[in-house]
C-alpha positions as CSV (number, residue, x, y, z in Angstrom):
1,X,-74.2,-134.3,-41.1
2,X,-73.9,-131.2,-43.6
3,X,-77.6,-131.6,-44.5
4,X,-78.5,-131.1,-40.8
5,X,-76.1,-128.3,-40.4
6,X,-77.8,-127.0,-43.8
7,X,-81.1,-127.3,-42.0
8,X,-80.8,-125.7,-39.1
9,X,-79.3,-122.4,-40.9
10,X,-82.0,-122.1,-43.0
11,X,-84.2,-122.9,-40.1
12,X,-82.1,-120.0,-38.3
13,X,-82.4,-117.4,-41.1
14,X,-86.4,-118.0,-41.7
15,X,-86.8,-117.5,-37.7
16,X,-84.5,-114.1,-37.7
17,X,-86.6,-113.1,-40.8
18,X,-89.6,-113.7,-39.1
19,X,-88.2,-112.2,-36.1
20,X,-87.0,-108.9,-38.1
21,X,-90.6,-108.5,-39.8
22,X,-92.4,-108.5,-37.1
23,X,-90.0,-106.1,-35.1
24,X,-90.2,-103.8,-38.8
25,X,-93.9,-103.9,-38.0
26,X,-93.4,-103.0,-34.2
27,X,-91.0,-99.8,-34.8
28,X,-93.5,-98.4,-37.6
29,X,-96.1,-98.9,-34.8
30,X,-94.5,-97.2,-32.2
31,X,-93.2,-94.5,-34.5
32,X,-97.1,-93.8,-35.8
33,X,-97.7,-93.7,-31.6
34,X,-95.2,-90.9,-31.5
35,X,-96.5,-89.2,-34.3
36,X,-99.7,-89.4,-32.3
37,X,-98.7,-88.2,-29.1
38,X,-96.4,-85.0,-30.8
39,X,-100.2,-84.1,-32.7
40,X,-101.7,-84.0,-29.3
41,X,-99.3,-82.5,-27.0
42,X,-99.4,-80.0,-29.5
43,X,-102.9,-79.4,-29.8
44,X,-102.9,-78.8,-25.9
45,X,-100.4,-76.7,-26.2
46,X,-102.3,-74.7,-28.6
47,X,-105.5,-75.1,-26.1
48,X,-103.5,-74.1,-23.2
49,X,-102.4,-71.1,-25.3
50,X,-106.0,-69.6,-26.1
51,X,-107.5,-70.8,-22.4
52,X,-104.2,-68.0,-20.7
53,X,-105.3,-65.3,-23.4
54,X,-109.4,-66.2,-22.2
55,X,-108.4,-66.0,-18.9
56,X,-106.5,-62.8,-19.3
57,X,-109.4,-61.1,-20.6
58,X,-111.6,-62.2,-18.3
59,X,-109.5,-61.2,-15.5
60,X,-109.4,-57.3,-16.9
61,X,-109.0,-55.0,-13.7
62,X,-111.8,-52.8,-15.4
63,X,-114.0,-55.7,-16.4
64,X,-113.9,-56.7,-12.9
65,X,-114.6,-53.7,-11.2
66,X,-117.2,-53.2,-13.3
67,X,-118.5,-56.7,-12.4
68,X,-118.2,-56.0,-9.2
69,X,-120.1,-52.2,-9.2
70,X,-122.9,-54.5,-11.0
71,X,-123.3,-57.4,-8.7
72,X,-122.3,-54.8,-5.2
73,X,-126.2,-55.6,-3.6
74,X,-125.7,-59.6,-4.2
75,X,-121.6,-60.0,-3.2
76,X,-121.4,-56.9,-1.0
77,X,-117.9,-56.5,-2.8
78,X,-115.6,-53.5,-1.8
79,X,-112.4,-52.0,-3.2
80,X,-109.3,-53.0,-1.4
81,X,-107.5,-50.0,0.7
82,X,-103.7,-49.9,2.0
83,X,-105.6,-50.0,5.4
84,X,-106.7,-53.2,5.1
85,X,-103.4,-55.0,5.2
86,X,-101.4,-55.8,8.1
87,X,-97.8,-54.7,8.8
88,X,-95.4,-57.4,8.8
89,X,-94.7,-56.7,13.0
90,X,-98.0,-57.9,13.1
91,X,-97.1,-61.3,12.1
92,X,-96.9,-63.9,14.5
93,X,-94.5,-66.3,13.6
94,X,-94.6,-69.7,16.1
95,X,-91.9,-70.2,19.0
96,X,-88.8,-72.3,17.1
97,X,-89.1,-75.7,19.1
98,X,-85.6,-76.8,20.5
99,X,-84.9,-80.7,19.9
100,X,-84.9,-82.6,22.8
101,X,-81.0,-83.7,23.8
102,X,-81.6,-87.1,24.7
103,X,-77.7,-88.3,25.3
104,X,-75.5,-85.4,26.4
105,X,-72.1,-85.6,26.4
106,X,-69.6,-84.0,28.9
107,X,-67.0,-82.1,26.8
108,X,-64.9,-81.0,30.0
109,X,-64.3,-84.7,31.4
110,X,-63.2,-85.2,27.6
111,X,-61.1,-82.7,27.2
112,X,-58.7,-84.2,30.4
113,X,-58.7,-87.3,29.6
114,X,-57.0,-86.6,26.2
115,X,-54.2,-84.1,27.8
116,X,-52.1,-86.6,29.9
């Protein structure tokens, strides 16, 4: 009976040994993923950086006026005026639809029936 009990517990300790390699293996995995992923997301964030500054530059009120004096016979662009703008009493706004009351109650009939 002891060699049976004997057994089993070494037959218990080789499987949680094989079971603890193999999650060792697993984690260092997953922690080389993470490594991974931080290295890119930082790289993009790096990207993301320059591609704001580019587009900053590009979008330079004088560069783009100048663009625009340059290209005025093919986009027929103009500068904006004041005038061009509307005045916000000039908005129409839509109506406010009312929701339907489908079961209306009478508060008057209510009211006397609770003062006896």
């Amino acid at each position: 009976m002891r060699s049976i009990v004997y057994v089993l517990t070494a037959l218990a300790v080789f499987g949680m040994a094989f079971w603890a390699y193999r999650e060792n293996y697993v984690t260092q995995q997953v922690l080389k993923d993470s490594k991974d992923l931080h290295r890119q997301i930082g790289a993009a964030q790096v990207r993301l950086s320059v591609l704001r500054a580019e587009w900053a530059y590009l979008n330079r009120p004088d560069r783009l006026m100048e663009l625009s004096e340059i290209n005025f016979d093919r986009l027929g662009l103009l500068p904006l005026r004041p005038d061009q703008f509307g005045r916000i009493d000039e908005v129409s706004y839509p109506d406010e639809q009312l929701l339907p009351i489908t079961n209306p109650v009478d508060v008057s009939t209510m009211s006397e029936e609770s003062n006896p």
